[in-house]
C-alpha positions in Angstrom: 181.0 -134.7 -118.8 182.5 -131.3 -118.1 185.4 -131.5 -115.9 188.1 -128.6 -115.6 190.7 -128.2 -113.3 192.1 -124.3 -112.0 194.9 -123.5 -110.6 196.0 -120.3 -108.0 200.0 -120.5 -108.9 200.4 -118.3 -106.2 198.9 -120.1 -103.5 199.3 -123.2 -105.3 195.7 -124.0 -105.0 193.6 -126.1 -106.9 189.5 -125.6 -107.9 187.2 -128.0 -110.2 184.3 -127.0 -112.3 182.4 -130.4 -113.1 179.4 -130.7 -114.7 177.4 -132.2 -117.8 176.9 -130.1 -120.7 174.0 -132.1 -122.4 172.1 -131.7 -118.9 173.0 -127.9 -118.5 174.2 -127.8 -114.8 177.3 -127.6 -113.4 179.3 -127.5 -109.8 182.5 -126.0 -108.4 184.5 -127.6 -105.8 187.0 -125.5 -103.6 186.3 -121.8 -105.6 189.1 -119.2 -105.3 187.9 -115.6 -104.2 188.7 -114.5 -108.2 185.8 -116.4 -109.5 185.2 -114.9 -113.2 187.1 -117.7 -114.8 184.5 -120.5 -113.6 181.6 -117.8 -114.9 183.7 -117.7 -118.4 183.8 -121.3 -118.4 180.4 -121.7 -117.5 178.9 -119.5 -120.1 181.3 -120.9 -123.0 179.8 -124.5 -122.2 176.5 -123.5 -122.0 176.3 -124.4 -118.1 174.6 -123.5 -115.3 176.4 -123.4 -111.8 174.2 -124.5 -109.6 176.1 -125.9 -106.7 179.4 -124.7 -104.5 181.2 -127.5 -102.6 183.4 -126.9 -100.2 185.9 -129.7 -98.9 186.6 -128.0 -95.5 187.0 -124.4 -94.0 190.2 -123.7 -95.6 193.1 -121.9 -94.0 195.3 -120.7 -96.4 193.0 -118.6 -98.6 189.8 -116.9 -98.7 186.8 -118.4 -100.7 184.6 -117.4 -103.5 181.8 -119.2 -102.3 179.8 -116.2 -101.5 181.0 -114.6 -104.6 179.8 -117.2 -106.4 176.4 -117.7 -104.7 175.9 -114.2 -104.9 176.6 -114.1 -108.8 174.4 -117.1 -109.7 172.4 -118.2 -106.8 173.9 -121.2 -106.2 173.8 -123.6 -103.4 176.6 -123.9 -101.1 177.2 -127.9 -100.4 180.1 -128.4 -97.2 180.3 -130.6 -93.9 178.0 -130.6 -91.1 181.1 -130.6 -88.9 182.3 -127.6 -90.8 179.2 -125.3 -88.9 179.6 -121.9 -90.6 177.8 -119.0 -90.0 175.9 -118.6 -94.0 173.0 -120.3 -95.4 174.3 -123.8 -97.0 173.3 -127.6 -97.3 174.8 -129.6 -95.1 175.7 -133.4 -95.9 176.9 -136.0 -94.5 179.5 -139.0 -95.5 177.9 -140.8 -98.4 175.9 -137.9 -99.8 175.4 -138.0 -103.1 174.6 -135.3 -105.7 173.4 -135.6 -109.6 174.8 -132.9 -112.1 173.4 -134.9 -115.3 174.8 -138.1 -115.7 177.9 -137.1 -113.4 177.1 -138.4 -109.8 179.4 -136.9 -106.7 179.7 -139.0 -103.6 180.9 -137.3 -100.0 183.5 -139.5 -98.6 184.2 -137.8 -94.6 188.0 -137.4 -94.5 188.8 -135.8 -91.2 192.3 -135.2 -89.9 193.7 -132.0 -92.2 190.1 -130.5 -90.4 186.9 -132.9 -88.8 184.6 -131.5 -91.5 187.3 -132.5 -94.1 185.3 -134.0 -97.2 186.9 -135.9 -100.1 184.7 -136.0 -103.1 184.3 -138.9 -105.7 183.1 -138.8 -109.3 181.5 -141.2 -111.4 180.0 -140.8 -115.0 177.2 -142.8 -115.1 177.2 -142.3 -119.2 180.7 -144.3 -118.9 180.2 -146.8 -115.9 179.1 -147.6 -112.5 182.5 -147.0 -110.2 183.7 -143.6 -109.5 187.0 -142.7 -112.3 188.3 -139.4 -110.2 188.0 -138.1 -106.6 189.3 -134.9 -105.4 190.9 -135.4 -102.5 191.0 -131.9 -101.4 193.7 -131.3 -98.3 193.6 -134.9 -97.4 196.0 -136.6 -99.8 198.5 -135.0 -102.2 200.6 -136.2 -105.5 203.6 -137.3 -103.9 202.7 -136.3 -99.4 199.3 -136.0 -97.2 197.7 -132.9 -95.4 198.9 -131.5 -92.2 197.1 -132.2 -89.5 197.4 -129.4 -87.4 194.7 -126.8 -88.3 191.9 -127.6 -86.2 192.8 -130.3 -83.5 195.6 -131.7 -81.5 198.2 -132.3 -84.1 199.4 -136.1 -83.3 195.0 -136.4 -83.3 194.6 -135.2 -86.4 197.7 -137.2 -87.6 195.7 -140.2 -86.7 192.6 -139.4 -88.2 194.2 -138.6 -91.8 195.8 -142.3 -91.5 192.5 -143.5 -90.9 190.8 -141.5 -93.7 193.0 -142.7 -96.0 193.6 -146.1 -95.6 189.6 -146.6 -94.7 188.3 -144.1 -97.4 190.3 -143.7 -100.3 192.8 -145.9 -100.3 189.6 -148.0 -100.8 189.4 -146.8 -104.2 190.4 -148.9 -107.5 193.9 -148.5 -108.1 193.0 -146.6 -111.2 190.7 -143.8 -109.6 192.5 -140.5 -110.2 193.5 -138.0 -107.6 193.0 -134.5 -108.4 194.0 -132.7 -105.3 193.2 -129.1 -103.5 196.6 -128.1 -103.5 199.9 -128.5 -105.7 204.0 -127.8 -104.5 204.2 -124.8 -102.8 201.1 -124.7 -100.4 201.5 -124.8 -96.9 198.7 -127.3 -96.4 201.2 -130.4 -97.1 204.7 -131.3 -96.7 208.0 -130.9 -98.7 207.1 -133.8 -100.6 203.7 -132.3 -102.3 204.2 -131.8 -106.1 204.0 -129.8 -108.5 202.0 -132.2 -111.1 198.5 -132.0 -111.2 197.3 -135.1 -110.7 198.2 -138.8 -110.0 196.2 -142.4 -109.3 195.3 -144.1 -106.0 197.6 -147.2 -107.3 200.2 -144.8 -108.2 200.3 -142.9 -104.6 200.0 -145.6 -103.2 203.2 -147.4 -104.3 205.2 -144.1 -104.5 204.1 -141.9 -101.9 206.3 -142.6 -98.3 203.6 -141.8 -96.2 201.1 -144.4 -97.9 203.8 -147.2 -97.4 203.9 -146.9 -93.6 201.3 -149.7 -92.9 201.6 -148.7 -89.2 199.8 -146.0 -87.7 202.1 -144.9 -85.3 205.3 -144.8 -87.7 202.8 -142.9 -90.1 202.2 -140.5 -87.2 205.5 -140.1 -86.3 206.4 -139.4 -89.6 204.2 -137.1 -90.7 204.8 -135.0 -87.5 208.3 -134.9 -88.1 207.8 -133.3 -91.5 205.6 -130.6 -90.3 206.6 -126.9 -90.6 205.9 -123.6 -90.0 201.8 -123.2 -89.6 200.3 -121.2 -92.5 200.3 -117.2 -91.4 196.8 -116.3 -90.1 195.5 -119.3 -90.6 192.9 -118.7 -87.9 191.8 -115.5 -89.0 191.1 -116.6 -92.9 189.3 -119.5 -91.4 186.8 -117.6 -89.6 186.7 -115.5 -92.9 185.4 -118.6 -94.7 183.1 -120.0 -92.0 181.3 -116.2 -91.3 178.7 -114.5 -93.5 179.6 -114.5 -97.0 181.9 -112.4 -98.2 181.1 -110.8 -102.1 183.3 -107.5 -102.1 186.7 -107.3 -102.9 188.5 -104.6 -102.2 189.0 -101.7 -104.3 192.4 -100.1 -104.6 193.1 -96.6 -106.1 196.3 -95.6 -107.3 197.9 -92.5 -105.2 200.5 -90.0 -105.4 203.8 -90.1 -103.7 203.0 -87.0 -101.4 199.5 -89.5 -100.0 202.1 -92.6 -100.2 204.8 -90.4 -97.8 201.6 -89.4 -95.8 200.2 -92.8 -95.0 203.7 -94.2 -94.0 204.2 -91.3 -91.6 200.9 -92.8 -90.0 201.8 -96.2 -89.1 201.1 -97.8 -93.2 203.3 -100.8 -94.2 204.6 -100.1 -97.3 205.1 -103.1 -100.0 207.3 -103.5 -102.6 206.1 -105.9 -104.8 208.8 -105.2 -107.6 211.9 -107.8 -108.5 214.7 -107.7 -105.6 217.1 -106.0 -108.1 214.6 -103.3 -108.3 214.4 -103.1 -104.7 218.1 -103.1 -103.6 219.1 -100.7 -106.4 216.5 -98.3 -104.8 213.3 -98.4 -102.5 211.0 -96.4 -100.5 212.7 -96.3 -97.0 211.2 -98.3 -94.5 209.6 -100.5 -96.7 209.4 -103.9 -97.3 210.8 -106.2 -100.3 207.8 -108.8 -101.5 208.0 -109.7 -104.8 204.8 -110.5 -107.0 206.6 -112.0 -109.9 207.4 -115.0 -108.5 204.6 -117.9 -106.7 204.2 -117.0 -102.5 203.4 -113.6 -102.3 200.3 -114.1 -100.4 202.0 -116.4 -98.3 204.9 -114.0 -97.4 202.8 -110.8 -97.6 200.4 -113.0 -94.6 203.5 -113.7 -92.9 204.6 -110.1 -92.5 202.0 -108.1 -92.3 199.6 -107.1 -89.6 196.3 -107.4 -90.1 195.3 -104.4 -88.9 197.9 -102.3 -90.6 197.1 -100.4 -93.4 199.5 -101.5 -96.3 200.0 -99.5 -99.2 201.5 -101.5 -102.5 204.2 -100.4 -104.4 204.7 -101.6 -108.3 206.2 -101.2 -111.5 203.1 -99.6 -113.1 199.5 -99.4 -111.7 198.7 -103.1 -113.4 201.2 -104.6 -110.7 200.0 -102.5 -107.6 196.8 -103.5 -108.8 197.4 -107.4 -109.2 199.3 -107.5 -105.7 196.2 -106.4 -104.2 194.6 -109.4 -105.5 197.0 -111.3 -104.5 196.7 -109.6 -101.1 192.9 -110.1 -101.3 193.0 -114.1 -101.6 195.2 -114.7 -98.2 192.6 -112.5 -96.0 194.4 -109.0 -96.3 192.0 -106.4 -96.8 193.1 -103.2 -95.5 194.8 -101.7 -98.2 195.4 -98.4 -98.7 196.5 -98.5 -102.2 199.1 -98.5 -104.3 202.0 -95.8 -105.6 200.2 -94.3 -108.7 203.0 -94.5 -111.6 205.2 -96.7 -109.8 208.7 -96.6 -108.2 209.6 -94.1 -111.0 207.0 -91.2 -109.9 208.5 -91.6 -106.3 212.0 -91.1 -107.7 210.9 -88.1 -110.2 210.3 -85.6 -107.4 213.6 -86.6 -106.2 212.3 -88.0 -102.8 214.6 -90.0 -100.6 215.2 -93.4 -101.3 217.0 -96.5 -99.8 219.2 -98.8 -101.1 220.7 -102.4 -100.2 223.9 -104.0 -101.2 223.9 -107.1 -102.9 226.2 -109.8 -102.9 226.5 -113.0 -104.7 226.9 -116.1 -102.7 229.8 -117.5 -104.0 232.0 -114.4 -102.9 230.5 -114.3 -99.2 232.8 -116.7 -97.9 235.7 -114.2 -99.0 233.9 -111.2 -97.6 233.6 -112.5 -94.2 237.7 -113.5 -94.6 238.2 -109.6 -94.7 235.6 -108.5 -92.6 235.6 -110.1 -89.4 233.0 -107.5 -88.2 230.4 -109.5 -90.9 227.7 -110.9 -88.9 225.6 -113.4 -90.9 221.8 -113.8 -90.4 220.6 -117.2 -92.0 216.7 -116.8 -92.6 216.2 -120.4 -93.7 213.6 -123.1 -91.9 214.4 -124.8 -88.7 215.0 -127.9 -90.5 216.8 -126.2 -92.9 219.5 -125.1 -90.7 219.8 -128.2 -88.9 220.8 -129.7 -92.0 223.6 -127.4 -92.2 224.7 -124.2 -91.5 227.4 -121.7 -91.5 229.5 -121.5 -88.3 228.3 -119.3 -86.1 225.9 -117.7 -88.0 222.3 -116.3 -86.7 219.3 -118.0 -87.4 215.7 -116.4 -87.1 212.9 -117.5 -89.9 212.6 -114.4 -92.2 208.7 -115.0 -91.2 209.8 -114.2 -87.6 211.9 -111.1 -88.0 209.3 -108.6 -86.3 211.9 -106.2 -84.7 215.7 -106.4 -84.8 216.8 -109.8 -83.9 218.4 -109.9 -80.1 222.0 -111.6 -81.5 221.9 -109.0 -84.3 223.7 -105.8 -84.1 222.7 -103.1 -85.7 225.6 -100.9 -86.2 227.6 -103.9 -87.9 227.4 -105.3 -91.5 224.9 -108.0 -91.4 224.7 -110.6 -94.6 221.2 -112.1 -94.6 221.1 -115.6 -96.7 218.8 -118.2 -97.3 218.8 -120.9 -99.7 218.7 -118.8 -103.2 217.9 -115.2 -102.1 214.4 -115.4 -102.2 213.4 -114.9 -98.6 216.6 -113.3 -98.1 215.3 -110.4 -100.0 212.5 -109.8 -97.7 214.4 -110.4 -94.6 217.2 -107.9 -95.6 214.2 -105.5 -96.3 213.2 -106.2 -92.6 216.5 -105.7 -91.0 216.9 -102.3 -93.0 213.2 -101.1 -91.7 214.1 -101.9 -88.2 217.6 -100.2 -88.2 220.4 -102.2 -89.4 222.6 -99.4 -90.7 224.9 -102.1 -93.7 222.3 -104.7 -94.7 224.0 -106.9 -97.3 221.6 -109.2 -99.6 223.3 -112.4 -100.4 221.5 -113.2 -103.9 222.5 -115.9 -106.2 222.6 -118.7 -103.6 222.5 -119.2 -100.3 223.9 -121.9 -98.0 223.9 -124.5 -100.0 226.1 -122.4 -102.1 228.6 -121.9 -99.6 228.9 -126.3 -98.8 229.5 -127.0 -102.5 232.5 -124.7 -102.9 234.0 -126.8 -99.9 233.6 -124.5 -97.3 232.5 -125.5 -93.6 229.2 -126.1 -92.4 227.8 -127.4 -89.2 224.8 -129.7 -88.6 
């Protein structure tokens, strides 16, 4: 049996190759857009793919089915509730399909989506009950799906109780859970880990949701927990249910005088460089995203419009190039390109450039003694902030800061904070493009550490 897990560290999603290599054919479950990896694979096992399966219409990221279709004619396998608008098989719950001796079972999971399909796995070479099941957006290692995607949310709530405790909370104890997403996605809850996989008997002792018994605690738990909707989750939906999408999109690198051109016309330009890089100096106007760590796509959806043009800027060309990737997976597609030579061609003809003051955490609490005309902008969760907070402080989402913030004033210094100057970086970026004349990026830290050296919070 051939079984191979991928995973988008970015997205934090999760893909499967299975198959049997003594029968030659092979299937892949959930494909990212990027799909050359599962053709590698493929060929170095001496596989065919012959089958796509798709757990739902995802939301958070585009999918390679068509790419992969296209590449090696296979047949695309999903839902009948899914309805999409390319040629497929549909199935219902209790489908089965043969790869070789593996056999994979459709067990109808609705809730996180109605089409939502879990899939189970047994190796008839090895025995008669199923050893794995990928559970897709329905259950995670360590929290469950969202459930509201698709339907009413406290609806959907209820039908991922039911699917799990009537589907695979069925399971033996033993069956192992290979799920469609890992820690970082926004298709679960603070709880979702970063560990790969886990057991039925294992989740089912140790994750919180699975011990509520009850189906309205379970609801009311799991509704609690929810937070902000993935960005565009509507639009990369309709991307995945529509006619199959095969081309990428090709990026070419460009000079500084096309770079200055296309932000004079209404482009969003990207940095996708560290934050030091981007503090020390930046294209005015610009935005801080950085590629080096996991989220990009996430943010980059969060922030940008659709249908702006957004031109990327790097490093080097490898960088500007791998953001658009990057870019690529979440639904972005208009991109105009990327800074040709990096940062360092923009500074070499000595054009104007930006710059933001940093600040570590630990000495904010003194700055604010001696300035009293400090405002400070936390850019943390609601639920964040509810937990604790800086007196009188602002609070807006960095994900909501689409114009200067009403309790903001521009002509005043303005500290923007989070919980360890992550999204602090982008939201100081955003103050800066929409006018705040002395943006201060509190790096190093955030809130939390402003309560552990002793100073006041409020809940």
């Amino acid at each position: 049996m051939i079984f191979r897990q991928f995973t988008h560290d970015d997205l934090g999603c999760a893909s499967y190759l299975i198959g049997d290599e003594d029968a030659g054919v092979a299937a892949v479950v959930d494909p990212r857009f990027e799909i050359d990896d599962y053709l590698l694979l493929a060929r170095y096992m001496n596989v065919q793919i012959e089958h796509v399966l798709e757990t739902h219409n995802h939301a958070d990221h585009v999918s390679g089915h068509g790419r992969l279709a296209a590449a090696t004619g296979a047949t695309i396998h999903v839902h009948r509730d899914a309805e999409p608008d390319y040629d497929h098989e549909a199935f219902d719950d209790g489908w089965e399909l043969e790869l070789g001796a593996v056999r994979v079972r459709a067990l109808h999971t609705p809730g996180h989506r109605p089409e939502h399909t879990a899939f189970a796995l047994t190796d008839t070479a090895r025995g008669s009950e199923p050893w794995a099941v990928l559970t897709g957006d329905t259950l995670f290692v360590g929290d469950v799906a969202r459930p509201d995607l698709a339907i009413d949310r406290e609806d959907g709530a209820r039908d991922i109780f039911h699917s799990l405790h009537y589907q695979l909370l069925s399971l033996p104890p033993e069956t192992e859970v290979w799920p469609g997403h890992l820690g970082g996605s926004l298709c679960g809850g603070p709880g979702m880990d970063m560990k790969v996989s886990s057991t039925i008997g294992y989740e089912r002792r140790h994750n919180p949701l699975l011990g509520r018994e009850d189906e309205d605690g379970f609801v009311e738990e799991l509704l609690a927990g929810l937070g902000p909707q993935p960005p565009n989750f509507r639009a990369i939906v309709d991307l995945n249910r529509g006619p199959l999408l095969t081309a990428g999109v090709e990026v070419m690198p460009l000079a500084p005088r096309q770079v200055e051109l296309k932000r004079s016309e209404g482009a969003l330009i990207v940095d996708v460089r560290t934050d030091l890089q981007f503090d020390e100096a930046h294209i005015p106007g610009s935005v801080a995203i950085t590629a080096l760590h996991a989220g990009f796509g996430t943010k980059l959806a969060w922030v940008a419009d659709r249908d702006q043009e957004i031109v990327l800027v790097g490093r080097d060309d490898d960088e500007g190039r791998r953001a658009a990737r990057l870019a690529t997976a979440v639904g972005i597609r208009k991109l105009g390109g990327f800074l040709g030579g990096g940062m360092t061609a923009w500074r070499a003809e000595d054009r104007d450039a930006g710059r933001i003051e940093r600040l570590r955490a630990d000495e904010l609490h003194a700055r604010s003694e001696d300035d009293p005309d400090l405002q400070i902008l936390d850019v943390r969760e609601q639920d964040e902030w509810d937990r604790g907070h800086i007196p009188g402080s602002i609070h807006v989402p960095y994900h909501d800061i689409h114009s200067m913030p009403d309790d903001v004033d521009p002509a005043r210094p303005v500290a923007v904070i989070c919980g360890s100057g992550q999204r602090s970086a982008v939201a100081a970026s955003l103050i800066a493009r929409f006018g705040g004349e002395q943006v201060v990026h509190v790096v190093d830290g955030g809130v939390g550490t402003w309560e552990r050296a002793g100073h006041p919070v409020t809940t």
